[in-house]
PDB file with SEQRES, HELIX, SHEET and CRYST1 records, atoms N, CA, C and O in Angstrom:
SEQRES   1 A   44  UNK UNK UNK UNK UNK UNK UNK UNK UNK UNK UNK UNK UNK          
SEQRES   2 A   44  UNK UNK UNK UNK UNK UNK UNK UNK UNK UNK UNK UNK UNK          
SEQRES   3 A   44  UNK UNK UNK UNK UNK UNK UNK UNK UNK UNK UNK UNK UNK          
SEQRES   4 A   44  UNK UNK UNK UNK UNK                                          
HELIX    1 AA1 UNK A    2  UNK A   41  1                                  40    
CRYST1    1.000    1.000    1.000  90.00  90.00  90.00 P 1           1          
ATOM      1  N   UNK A   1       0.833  -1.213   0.000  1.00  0.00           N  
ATOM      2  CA  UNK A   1       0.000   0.000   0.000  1.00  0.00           C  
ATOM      3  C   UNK A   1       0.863   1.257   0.000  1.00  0.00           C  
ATOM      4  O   UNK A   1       0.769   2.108  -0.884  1.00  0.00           O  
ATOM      5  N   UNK A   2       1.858   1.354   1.209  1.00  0.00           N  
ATOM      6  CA  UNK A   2       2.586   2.513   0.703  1.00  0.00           C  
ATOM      7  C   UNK A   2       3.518   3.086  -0.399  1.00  0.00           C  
ATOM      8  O   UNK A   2       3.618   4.249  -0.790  1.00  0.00           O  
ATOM      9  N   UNK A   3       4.257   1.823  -0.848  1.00  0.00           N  
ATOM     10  CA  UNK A   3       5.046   1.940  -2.322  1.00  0.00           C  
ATOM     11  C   UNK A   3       3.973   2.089  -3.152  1.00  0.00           C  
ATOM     12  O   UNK A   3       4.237   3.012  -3.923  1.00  0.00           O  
ATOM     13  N   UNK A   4       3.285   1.801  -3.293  1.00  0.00           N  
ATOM     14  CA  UNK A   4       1.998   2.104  -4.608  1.00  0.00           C  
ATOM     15  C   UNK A   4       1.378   3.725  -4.148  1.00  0.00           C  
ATOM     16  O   UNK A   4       0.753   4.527  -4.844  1.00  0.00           O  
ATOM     17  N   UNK A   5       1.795   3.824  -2.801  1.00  0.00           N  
ATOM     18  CA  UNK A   5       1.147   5.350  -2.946  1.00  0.00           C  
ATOM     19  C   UNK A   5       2.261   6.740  -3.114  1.00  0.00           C  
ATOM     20  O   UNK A   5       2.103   7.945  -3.306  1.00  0.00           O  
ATOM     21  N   UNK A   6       3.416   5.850  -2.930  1.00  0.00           N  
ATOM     22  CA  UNK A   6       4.650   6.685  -3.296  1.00  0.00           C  
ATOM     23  C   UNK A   6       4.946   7.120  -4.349  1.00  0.00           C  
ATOM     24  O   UNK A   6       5.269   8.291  -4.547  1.00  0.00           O  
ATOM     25  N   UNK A   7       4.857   5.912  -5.501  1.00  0.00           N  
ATOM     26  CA  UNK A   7       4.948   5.546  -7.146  1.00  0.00           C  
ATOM     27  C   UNK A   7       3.798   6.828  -7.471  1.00  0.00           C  
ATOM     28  O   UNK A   7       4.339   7.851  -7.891  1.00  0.00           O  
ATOM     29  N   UNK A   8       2.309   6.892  -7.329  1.00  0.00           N  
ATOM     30  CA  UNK A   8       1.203   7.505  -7.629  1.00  0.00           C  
ATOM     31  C   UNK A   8       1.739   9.216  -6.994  1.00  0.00           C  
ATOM     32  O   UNK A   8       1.286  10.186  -7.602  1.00  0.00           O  
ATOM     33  N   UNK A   9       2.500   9.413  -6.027  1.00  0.00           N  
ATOM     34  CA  UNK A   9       2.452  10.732  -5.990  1.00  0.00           C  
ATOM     35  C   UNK A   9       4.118  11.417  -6.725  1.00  0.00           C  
ATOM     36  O   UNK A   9       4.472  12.578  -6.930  1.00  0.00           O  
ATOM     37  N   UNK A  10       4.718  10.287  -6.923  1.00  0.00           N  
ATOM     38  CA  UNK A  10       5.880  10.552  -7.967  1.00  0.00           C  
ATOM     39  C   UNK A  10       5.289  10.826  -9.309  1.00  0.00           C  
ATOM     40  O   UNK A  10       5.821  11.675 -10.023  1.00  0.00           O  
ATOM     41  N   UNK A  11       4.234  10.178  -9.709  1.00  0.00           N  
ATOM     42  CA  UNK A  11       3.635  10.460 -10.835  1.00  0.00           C  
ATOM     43  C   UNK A  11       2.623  11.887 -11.235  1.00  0.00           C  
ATOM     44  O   UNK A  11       2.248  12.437 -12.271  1.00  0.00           O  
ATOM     45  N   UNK A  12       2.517  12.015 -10.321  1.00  0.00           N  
ATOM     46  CA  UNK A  12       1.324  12.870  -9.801  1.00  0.00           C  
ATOM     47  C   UNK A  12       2.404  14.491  -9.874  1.00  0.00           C  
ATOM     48  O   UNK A  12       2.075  15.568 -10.370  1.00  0.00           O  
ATOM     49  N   UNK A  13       3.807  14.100  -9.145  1.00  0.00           N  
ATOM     50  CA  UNK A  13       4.775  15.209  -9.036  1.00  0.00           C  
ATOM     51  C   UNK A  13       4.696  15.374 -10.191  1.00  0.00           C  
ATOM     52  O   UNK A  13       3.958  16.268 -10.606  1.00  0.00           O  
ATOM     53  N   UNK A  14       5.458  14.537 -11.116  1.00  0.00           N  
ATOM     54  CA  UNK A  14       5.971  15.028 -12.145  1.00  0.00           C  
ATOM     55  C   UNK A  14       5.154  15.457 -13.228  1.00  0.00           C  
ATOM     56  O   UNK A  14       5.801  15.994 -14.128  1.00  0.00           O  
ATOM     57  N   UNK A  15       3.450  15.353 -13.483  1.00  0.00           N  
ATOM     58  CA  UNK A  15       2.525  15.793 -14.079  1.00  0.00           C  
ATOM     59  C   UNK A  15       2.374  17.621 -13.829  1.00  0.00           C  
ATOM     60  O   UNK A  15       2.311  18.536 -14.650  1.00  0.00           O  
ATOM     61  N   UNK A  16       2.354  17.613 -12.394  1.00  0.00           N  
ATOM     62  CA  UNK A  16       2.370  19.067 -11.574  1.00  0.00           C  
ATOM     63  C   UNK A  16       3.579  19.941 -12.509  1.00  0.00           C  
ATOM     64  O   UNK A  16       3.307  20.827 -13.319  1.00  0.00           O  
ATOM     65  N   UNK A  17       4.936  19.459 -12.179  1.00  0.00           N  
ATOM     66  CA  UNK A  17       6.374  19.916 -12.625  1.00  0.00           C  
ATOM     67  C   UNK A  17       5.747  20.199 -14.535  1.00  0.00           C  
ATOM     68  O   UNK A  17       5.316  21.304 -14.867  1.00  0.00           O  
ATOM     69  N   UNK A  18       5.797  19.435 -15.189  1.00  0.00           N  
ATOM     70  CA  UNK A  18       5.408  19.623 -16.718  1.00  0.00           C  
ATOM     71  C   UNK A  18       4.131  20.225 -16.951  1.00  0.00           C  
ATOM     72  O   UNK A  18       3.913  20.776 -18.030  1.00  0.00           O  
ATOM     73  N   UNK A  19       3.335  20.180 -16.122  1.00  0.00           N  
ATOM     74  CA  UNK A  19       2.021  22.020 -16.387  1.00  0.00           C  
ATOM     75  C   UNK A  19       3.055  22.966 -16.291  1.00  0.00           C  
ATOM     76  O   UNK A  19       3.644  23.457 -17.253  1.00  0.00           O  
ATOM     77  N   UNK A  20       3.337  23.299 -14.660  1.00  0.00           N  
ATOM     78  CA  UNK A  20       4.573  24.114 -14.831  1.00  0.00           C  
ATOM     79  C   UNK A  20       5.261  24.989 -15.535  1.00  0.00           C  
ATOM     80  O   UNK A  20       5.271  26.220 -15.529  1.00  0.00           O  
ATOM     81  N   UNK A  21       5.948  24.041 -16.261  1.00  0.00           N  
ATOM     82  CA  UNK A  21       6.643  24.080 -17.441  1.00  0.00           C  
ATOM     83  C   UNK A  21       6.321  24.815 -18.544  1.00  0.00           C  
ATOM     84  O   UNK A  21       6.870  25.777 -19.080  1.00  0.00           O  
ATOM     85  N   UNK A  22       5.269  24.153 -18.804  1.00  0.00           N  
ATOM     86  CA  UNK A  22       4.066  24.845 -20.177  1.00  0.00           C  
ATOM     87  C   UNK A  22       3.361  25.716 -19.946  1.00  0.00           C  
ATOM     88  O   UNK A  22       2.968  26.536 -20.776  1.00  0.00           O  
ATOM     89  N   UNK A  23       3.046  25.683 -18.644  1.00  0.00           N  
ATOM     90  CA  UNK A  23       2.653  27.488 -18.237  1.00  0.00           C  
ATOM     91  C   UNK A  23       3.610  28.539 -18.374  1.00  0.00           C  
ATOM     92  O   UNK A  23       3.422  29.583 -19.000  1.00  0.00           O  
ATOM     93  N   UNK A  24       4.581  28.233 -17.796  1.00  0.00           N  
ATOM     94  CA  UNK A  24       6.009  29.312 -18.167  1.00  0.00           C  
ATOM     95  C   UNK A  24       6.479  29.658 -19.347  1.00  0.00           C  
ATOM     96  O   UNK A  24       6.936  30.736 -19.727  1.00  0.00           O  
ATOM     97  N   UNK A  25       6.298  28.446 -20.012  1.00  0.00           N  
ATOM     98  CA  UNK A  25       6.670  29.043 -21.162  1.00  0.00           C  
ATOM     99  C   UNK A  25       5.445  29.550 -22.107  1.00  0.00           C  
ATOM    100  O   UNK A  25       5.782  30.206 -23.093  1.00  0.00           O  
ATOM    101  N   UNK A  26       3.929  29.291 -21.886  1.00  0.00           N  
ATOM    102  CA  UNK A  26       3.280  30.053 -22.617  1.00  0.00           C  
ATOM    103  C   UNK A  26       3.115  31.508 -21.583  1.00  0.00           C  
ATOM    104  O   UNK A  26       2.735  32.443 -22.286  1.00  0.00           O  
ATOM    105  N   UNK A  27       3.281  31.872 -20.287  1.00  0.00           N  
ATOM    106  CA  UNK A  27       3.270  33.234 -19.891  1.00  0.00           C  
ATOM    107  C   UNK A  27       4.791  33.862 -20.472  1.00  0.00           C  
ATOM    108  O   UNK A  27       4.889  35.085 -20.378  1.00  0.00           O  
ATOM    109  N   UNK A  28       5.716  33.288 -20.933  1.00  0.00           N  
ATOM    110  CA  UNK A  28       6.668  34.111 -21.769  1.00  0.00           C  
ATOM    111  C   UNK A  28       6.327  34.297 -23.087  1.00  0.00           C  
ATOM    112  O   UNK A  28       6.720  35.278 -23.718  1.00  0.00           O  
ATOM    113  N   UNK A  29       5.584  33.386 -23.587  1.00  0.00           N  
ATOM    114  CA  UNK A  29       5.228  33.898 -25.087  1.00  0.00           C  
ATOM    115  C   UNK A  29       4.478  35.134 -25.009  1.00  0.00           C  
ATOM    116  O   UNK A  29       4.802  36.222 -25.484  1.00  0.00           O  
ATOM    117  N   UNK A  30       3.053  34.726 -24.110  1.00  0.00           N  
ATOM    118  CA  UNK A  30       1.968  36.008 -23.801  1.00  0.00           C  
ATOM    119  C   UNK A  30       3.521  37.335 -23.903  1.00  0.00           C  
ATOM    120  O   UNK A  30       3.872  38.133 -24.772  1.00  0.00           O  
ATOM    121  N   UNK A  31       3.969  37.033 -22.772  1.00  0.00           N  
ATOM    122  CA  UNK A  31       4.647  38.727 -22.409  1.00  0.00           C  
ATOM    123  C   UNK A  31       5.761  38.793 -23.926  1.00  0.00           C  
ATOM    124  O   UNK A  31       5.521  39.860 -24.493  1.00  0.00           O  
ATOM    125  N   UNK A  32       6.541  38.218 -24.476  1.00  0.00           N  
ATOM    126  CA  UNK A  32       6.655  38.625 -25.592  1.00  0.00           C  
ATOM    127  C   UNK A  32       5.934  39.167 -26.953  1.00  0.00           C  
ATOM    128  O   UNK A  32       6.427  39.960 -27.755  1.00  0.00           O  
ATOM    129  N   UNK A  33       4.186  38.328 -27.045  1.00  0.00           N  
ATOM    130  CA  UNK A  33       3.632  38.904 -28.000  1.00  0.00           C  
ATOM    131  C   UNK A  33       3.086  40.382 -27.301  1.00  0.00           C  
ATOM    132  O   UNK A  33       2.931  41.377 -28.009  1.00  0.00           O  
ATOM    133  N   UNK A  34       2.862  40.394 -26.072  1.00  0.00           N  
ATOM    134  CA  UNK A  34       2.687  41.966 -25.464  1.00  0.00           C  
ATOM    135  C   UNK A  34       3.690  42.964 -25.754  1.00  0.00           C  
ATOM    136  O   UNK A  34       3.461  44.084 -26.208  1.00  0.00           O  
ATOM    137  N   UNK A  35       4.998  42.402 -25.414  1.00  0.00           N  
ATOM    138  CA  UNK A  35       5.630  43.771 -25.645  1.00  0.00           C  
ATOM    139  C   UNK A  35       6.300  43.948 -27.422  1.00  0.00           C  
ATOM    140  O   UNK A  35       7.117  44.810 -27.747  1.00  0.00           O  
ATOM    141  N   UNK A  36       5.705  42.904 -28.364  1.00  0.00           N  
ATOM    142  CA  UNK A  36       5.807  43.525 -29.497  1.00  0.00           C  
ATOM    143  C   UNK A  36       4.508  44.485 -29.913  1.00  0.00           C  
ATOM    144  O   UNK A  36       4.598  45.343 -30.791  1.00  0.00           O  
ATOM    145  N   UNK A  37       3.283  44.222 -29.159  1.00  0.00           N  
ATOM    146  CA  UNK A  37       2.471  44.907 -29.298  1.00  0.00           C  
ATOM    147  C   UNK A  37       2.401  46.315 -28.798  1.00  0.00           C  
ATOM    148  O   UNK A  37       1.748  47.256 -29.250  1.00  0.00           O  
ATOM    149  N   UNK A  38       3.436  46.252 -27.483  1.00  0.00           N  
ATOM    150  CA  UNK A  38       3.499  47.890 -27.226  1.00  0.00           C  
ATOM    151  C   UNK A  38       4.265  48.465 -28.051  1.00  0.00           C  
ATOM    152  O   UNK A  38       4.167  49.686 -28.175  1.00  0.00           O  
ATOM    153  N   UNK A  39       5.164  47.776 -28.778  1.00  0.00           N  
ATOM    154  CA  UNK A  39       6.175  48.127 -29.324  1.00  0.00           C  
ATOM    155  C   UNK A  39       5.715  49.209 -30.980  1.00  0.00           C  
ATOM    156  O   UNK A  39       6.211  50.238 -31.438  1.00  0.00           O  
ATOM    157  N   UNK A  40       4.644  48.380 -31.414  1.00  0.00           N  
ATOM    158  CA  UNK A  40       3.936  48.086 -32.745  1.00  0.00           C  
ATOM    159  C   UNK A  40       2.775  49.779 -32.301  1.00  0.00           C  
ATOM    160  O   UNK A  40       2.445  50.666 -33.088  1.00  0.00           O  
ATOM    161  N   UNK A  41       2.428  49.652 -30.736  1.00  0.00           N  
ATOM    162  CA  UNK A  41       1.155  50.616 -30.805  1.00  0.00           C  
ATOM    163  C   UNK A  41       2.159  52.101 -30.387  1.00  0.00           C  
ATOM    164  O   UNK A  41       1.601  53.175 -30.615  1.00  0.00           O  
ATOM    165  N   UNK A  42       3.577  52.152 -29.803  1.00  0.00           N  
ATOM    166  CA  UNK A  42       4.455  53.121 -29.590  1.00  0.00           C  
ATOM    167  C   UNK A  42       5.420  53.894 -31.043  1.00  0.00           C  
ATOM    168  O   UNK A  42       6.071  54.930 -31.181  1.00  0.00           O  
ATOM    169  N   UNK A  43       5.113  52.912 -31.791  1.00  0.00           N  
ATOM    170  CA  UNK A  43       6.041  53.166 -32.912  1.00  0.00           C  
ATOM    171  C   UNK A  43       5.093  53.750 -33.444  1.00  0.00           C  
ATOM    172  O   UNK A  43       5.732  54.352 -34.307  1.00  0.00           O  
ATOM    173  N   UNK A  44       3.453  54.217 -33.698  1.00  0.00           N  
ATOM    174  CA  UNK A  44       2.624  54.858 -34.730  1.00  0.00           C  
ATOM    175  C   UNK A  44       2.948  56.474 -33.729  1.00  0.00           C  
ATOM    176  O   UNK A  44       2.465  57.542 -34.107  1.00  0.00           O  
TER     177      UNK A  44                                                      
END                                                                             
C-alpha cells in the first residue's frame, strides 16, 4: 500500500512539474507577444 502510494504521488509530481513548465513558457510567449504589441502601438 505505501510503495503504490509513493509511485502515484511521484507520478502525480511530475505531471504538476510539466504544467509548470508549459505554463512558463506560454506566460513568456503572452509577455513577448505583449511587448511587441506595445512596441507596434508606440512606434505609430
Amino acid at each position: 500500500m505505501q510503495s503504490e502510494n509513493s509511485g502515484q504521488f511521484s507520478n502525480t509530481l511530475r505531471r504538476v512539474r510539466f504544467q509548470t513548465k508549459r505554463t512558463e513558457e506560454e506566460i513568456f510567449e503572452t509577455e513577448v507577444h505583449l511587448h511587441q504589441i506595445a512596441l507596434v502601438s508606440t512606434a505609430r
